[in-house]
N, C-alpha and C positions, 0 to 999 in steps of 0.2 A: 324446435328449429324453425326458424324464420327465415322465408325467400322472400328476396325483393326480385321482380323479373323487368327484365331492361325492354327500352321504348318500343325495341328493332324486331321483337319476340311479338309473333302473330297472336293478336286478342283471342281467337277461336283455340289456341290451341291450350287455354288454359284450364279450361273442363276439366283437362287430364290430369290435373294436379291438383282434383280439390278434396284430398288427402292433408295437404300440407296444408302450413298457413305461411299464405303469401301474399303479395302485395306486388300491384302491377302499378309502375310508373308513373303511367295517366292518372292512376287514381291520387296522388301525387303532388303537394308544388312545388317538387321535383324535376317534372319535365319541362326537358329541354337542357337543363344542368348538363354542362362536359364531364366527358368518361373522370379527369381526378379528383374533381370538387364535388362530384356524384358518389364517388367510389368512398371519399374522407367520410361524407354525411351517410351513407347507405352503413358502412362497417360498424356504428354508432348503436343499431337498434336492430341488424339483421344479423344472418348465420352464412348465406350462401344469393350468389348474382346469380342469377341466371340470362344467358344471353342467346343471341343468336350470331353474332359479332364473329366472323370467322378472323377477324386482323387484329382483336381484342388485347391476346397477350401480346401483341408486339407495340401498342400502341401504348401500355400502360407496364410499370415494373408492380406487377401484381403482388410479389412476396411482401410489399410494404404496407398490404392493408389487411385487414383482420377480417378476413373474408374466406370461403371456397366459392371457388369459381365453375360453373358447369355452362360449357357451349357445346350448343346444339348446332351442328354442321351439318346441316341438308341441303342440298341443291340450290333450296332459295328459300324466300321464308312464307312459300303459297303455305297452307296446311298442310294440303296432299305431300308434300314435300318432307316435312316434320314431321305427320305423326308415323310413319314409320320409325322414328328415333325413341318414342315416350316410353317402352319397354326400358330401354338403355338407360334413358334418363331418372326414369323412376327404380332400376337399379341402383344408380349410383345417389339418388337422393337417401336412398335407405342406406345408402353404407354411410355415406356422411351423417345421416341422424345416427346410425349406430357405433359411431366411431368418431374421433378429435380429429380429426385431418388436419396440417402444419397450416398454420393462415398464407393465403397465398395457394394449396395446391389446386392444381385448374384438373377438370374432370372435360375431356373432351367426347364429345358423342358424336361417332358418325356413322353411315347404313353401312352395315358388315355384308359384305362381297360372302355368296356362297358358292 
């Protein structure tokens, strides 16, 4: 499974993820590219976006591209902010490796209220 993680996703918080094999944007001559002409060429050679983009689905008709989607909704995108989320998120990375999820289904992550 292959993540591409989008520009808005805090560089320090990707430690957390080096499990997977992923690809961060910058690294990229990708960046800068808009969310559908980014979305058409990411769906091509990856499995799953990862964002921090809390307006993400409203801005794009996501089912139309051959992707899973997981946003990370914390407060902001300090670190301190996120990485209380990377539990969840690394949950839901494991279900998507271990499972087909429909192109298009979006995994939203955000700090569960106790």
């Amino acid at each position: 499974m292959r993540i591409f993680v989008d520009e808005c996703v805090n560089r320090k918080l990707l430690s957390q993820f080096a499990k997977y094999d992923f690809t961060y944007i910058k690294d990229t001559p990708w960046r800068g590219t808009k969310n559908g002409a980014l979305l058409s060429l990411v769906q091509a050679e990856y499995d799953v976006f990862l964002t921090t983009d809390r307006h993400f689905p409203k801005q794009q008709n996501l089912s139309k591209f051959n992707l899973t989607f997981v946003i990370m909704r914390g407060i902001s995108n300090n670190i301190e902010d996120l990485l209380p989320l990377v539990p969840d998120t690394l949950a839901a990375l494991d279900k998507i490796r271990d499972g087909k999820p429909d192109p298009g289904t979006v995994y939203e992550i955000t700090l569960r209220q106790s």
